[in-house]
N, C-alpha and C positions, 0 to 999 in steps of 0.2 A: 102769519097764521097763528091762532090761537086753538086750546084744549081747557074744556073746561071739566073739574071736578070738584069735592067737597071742599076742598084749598084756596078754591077761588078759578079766576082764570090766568091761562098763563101762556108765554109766546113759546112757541113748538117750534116756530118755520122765520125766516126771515131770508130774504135776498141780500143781495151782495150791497146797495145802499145802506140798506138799515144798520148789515154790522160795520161796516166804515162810521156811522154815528153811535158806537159805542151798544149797542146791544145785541142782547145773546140769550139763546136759546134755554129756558127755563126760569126766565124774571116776570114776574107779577104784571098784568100790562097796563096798571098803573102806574110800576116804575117806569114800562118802557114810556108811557104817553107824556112823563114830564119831562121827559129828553128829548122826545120828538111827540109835540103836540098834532102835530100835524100826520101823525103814522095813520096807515092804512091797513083795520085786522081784517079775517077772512078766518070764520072758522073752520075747524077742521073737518075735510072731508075723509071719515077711513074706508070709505069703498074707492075713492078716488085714487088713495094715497097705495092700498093692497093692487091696484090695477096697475099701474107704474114698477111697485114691488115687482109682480109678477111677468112685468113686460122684461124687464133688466133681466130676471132671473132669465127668462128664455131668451136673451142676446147672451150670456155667459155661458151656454149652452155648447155656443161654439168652441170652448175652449177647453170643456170636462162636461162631464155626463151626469155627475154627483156637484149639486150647486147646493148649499145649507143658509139659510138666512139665520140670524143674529135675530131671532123671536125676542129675545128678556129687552135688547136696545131699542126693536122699532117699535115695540109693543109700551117702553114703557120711559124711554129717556124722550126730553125734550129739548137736548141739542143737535138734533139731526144726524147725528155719528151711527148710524145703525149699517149694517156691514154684512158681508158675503163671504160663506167659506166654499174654496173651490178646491176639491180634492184632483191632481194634478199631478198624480205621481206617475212616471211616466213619460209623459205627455206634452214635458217642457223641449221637447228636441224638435218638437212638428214648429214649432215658433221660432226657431232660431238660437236653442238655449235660453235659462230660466228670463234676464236681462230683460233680452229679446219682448218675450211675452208680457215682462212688464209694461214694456213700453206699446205694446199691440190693445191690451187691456184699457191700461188710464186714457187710451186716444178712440177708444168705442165709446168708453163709460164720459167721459167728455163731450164725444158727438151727441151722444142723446142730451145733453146739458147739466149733466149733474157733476162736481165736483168730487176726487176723490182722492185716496190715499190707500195706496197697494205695497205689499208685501210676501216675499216669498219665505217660508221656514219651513223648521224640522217639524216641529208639529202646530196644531189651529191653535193654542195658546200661545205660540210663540209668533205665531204670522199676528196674530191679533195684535198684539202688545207691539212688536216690529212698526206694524204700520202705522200705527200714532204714536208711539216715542223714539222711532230711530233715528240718529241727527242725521245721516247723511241726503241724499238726495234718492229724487225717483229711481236711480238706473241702480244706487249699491242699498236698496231698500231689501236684502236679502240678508237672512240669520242661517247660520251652519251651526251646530248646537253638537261637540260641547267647543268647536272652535272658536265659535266666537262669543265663547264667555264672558270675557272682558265687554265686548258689546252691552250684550245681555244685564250685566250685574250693575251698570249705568242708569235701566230702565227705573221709573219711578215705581211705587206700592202699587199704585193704581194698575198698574199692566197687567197686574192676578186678578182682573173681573172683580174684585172683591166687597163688596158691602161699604159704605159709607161708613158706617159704624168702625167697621175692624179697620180702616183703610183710619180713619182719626185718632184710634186708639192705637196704631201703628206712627203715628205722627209724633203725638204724645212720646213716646217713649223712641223716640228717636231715630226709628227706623223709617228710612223714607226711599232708601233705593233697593233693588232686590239685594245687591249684593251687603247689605245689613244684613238680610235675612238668613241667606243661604248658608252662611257658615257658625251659627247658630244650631245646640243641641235639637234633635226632633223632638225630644221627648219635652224640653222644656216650649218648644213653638205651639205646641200641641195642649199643654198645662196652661201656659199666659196666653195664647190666643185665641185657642179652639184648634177645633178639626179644619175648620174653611183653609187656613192659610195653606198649613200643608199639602192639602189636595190641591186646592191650583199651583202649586211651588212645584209639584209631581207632575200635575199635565204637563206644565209649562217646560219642562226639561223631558218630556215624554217617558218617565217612569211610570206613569197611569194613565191608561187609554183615555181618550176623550171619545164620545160617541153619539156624533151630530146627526140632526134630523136631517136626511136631505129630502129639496123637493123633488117629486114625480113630476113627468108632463104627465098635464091633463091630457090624455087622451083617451077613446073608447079602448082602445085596445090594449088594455091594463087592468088586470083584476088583484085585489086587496082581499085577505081574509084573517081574518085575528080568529084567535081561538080564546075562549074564557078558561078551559084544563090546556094545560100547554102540550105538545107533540112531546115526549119523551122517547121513544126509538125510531128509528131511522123507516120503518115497515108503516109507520103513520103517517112520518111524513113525504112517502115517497107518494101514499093513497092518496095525501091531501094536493099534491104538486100535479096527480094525474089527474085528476078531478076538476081542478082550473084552466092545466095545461088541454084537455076536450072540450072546456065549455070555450075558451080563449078560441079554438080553431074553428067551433060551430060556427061561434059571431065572425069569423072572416069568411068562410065561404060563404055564410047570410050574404056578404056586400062581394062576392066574387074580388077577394083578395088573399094573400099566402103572404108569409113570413118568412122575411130573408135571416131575422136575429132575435133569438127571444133569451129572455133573463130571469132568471129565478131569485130569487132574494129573500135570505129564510133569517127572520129575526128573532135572535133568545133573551131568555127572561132577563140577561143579565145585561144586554142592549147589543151585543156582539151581534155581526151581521156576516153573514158568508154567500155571494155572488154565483153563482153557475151561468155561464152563458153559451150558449151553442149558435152556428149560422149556418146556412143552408145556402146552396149555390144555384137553385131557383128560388121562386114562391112554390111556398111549402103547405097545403090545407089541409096534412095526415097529421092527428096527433101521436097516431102510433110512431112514424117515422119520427116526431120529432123526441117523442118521448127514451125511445131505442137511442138517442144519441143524448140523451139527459143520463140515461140510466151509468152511464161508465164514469161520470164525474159525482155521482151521487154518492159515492163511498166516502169521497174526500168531506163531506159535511158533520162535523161534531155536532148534535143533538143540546150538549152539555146539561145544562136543567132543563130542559125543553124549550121548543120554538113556540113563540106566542104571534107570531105574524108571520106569512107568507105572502109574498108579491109576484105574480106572475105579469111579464111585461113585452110587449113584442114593439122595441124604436124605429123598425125599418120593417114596412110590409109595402107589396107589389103587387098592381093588378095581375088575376090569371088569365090568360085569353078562354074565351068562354066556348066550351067544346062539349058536344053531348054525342056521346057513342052507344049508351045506351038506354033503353025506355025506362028505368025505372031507379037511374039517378043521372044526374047532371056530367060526371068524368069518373071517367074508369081508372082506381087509384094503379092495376095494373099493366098498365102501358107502358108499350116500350122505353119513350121519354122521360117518361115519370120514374120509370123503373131505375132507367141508367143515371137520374138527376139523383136518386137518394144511395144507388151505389157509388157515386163520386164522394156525397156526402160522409157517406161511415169510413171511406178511406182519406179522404180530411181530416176526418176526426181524429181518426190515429194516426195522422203523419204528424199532426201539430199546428202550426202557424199558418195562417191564412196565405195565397199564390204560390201554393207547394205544386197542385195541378192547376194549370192554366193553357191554353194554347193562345196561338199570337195571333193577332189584328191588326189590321190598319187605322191609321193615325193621319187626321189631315193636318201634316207642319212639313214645313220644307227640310229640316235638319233632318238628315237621317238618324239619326239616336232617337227621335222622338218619332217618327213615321208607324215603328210599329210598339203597339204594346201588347199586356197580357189579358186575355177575355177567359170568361169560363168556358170552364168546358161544355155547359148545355147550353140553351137558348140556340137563336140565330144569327149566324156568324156575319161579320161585314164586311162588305164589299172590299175587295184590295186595290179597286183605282176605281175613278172615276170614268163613265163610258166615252168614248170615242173622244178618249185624250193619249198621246203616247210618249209615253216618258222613256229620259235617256236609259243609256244602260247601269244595272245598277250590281254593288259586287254581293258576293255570295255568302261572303265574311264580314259584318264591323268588325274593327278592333275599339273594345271599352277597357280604356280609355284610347282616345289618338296617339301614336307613336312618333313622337318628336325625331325628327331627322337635323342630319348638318349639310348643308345644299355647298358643295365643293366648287365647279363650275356653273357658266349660266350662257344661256347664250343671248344673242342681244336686245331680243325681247323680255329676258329676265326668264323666261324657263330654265331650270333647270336642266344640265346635261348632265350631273354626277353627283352624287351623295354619298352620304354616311346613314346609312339605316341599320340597327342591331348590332353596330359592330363590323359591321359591311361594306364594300364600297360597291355601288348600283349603278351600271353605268348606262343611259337612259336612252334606248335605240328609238323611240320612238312618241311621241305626246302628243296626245287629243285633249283639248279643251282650249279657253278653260269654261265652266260650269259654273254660274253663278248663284249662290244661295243664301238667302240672308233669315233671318228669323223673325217671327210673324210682328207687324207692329205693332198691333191691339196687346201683347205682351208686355211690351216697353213702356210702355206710355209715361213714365217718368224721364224719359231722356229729353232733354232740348230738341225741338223741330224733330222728332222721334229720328234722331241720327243714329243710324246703328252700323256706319261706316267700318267701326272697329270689332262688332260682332259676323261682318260680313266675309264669307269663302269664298275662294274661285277653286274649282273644283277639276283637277286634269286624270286623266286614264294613260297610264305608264306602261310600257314595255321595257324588262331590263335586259339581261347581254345573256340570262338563263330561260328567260319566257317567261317570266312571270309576269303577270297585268296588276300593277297597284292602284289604287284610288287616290292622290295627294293631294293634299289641300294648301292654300295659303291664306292665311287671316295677318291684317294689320294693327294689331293693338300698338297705341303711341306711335303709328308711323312707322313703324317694325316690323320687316317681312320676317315672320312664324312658318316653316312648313313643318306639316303632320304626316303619316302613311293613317288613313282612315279605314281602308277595307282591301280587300282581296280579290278578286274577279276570278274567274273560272278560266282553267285554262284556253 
């Protein structure tokens, strides 16, 4: 793929042949043709190349909500190195730990066909720099900053973003790893080399914020307003947040839809950005309601020189079911339902963390730990079995987690007669089962011949020498009878 400009033309893009015969991204494609006469250009398409851009963006989506694209690299380097910042604080424990997600990441960005180079750090000039000069491999492509200085001070000039220019005149006088740099007066890095060094020398060890573009989804249901005089008190900008946050709710009941989570994102002159986000435990089409639950987090916003952009943003909206009670609007904001949906919400709001109020549901999996889970409290509730099917009996208690036992006697089918439970000795008057239950296949699907031999319980209902009715289980992991006490039963 070639890019042309007042320079000439020049090769942008190249497959994985080409550079195996020695060429590379930003050589004249003269040079390239007397190496390979026979090469094949393709100039460059940039609407082809931004639709790709943006396709990746929205598969990284799943990983963080804030994706920033490396604008200065795709816009304007010709070795194909243009890069993605995924803000991910947080966020790395839903993957398995930080590792984990490396390896969940390179194996998407791969599926789609494109080669890469990932890195975890303290801050986006240290993830930057990590992921193309760290020696180690994909899985310890991780920077802890100031621990692994030594790492760090290894890296070459180049890892500070820095100009071609300062990056040769840094060459020249002999500095060519950071750790030349960094023990080095400021005052004199600042005198012989300019302001550039030090500022990225600052991101890069997070003394100076850095304060990335990220992208938005395109979608309707997102409104953007910049102001040309910036918001300077908080009574402006609350006017301008309720202003968007009513026109935002008109456009959803237009398309009979409510918002389960909306976002506010209020940006100041100095690029600093501060977040508000609220969620709703139905669809939501009041902006009074929603605004009433903006208002308590509203204080926490500094102003500081003024807010020069506002974003109003709803990631998750739900159809309403379409109800008209009475002639001269579409739903009646004070109804019962509606009523008791937004009193859940403001005691959410102040309890804190999302499944504070929840009530239980049923869950089709055979494991009971997974049978029932937590549903909100409004909406309609689900069924708790399936009709004219009748299941065994079931106890009144789990125990989370299962209670390991020591099984004393057996008798000669291998039931137990005698245990050690809590310290206890159980002596077993009576046993029903056993109950067999294994866990759903379509789960497994990485096992050989989907064997889940060893994730598989036989499940007995106990009587002990006091009345008590226990649940216990046996699982064979490696051939190894395991028994647990899983639940309690009613007297």
């Amino acid at each position: 793929m070639t890019r042309v400009d007042h320079k000439g033309v020049f090769v942008c893009g190249l497959n994985h042949a080409a550079r195996m015969t020695g060429l590379h991204g930003g050589m004249r494609l003269s040079d390239a043709r007397s190496i390979l006469p026979d090469l094949i250009d393709t100039p460059e398409d940039v609407d082809l190349y931004q639709a790709h851009l943006a396709r990746l963006i929205r598969a990284m989506d799943r990983y963080s909500p804030w994706v920033a694209p490396d604008r200065e690299l795709h816009d304007s380097s010709l070795q194909g190195d243009g890069g993605l910042w995924l803000e991910i604080t947080g966020g790395s424990h839903l993957f398995g730990g930080e590792t984990a997600m490396i390896t969940h990441i390179l194996r998407d960005v791969k599926a789609r066909g494109y080669a890469a180079r990932i890195a975890i750090a303290d801050t986006a000039g240290a993830a930057w720099a990590c992921a193309r000069h760290h020696p180690g491999n994909v899985s310890e492509r991780t920077l802890s900053l100031p621990n692994d200085h030594a790492t760090a001070a290894g890296f070459p000039v180049s890892a500070l973003r820095l100009s071609d220019d300062i990056i040769t005149l840094l060459s020249r006088l002999g500095l060519k790893q950071l750790g030349d740099i960094t023990p080095l007066p400021r005052a004199n890095i600042t005198t012989r080399l300019g302001p550039d060094v030090l500022h990225r020398l600052d991101q890069f060890y997070g003394r100076l914020p850095e304060y990335l573009n990220f992208e938005l989804p395109d979608s309707p249901w997102l409104i953007r307003q910049s102001f040309g005089e910036p918001l300077g008190d908080a009574d402006n900008l609350a006017l301008a947040i309720r202003t968007m946050t009513e026109k935002l709710c008109d456009r959803l009941q237009t398309d009979n839809l409510g918002l389960r989570r909306l976002v506010v994102r209020s940006i100041r002159v100095d690029g600093h950005a501060h977040t508000i986000t609220t969620t709703t435990g139905a669809p939501c089409q009041s902006a009074a309601h929603v605004l009433r639950l903006l208002e308590e987090k509203m204080p926490g916003v500094d102003t500081g020189f003024g807010i020069e952009q506002v974003i109003v943003y709803a990631p998750w909206v739900e159809h309403v079911a379409f109800r008209q009670v009475r002639l001269d609007r579409q739903q009646d904001e004070t109804g019962d339902a509606i009523a008791l949906a937004q009193l859940i919400d403001r005691i959410s709001h102040h309890l804190g963390p999302n499944d504070i109020l929840y009530r239980p549901a049923h869950h089709a999996s055979h494991l009971p730990e997974r049978a029932a889970i937590r549903q909100s409290p409004v909406g309609p509730a689900k069924t708790s079995r399936l009709p004219d099917v009748t299941l065994p009996r079931r106890p009144v208690r789990l125990l989370d987690p299962p209670e390991p036992v020591e099984v004393i006697d057996r008798n000669p089918t291998g039931t137990p007669t005698r245990l050690r439970w809590r310290k206890m000795i159980v002596d077993i008057l009576h046993a029903d089962g056993p109950e067999r239950l294994c866990p759903e296949w379509w789960g497994h699907l990485d096992r050989d011949h989907y064997a889940l031999s060893q994730m598989t319980r036989d499940y007995f209902r106990i009587c002990d020498q006091k009345g008590r009715v226990l649940w216990l289980f046996r699982t064979r992991p490696a051939g190894q009878d395991i028994w647990s006490v899983h639940g309690l039963f009613a007297g």
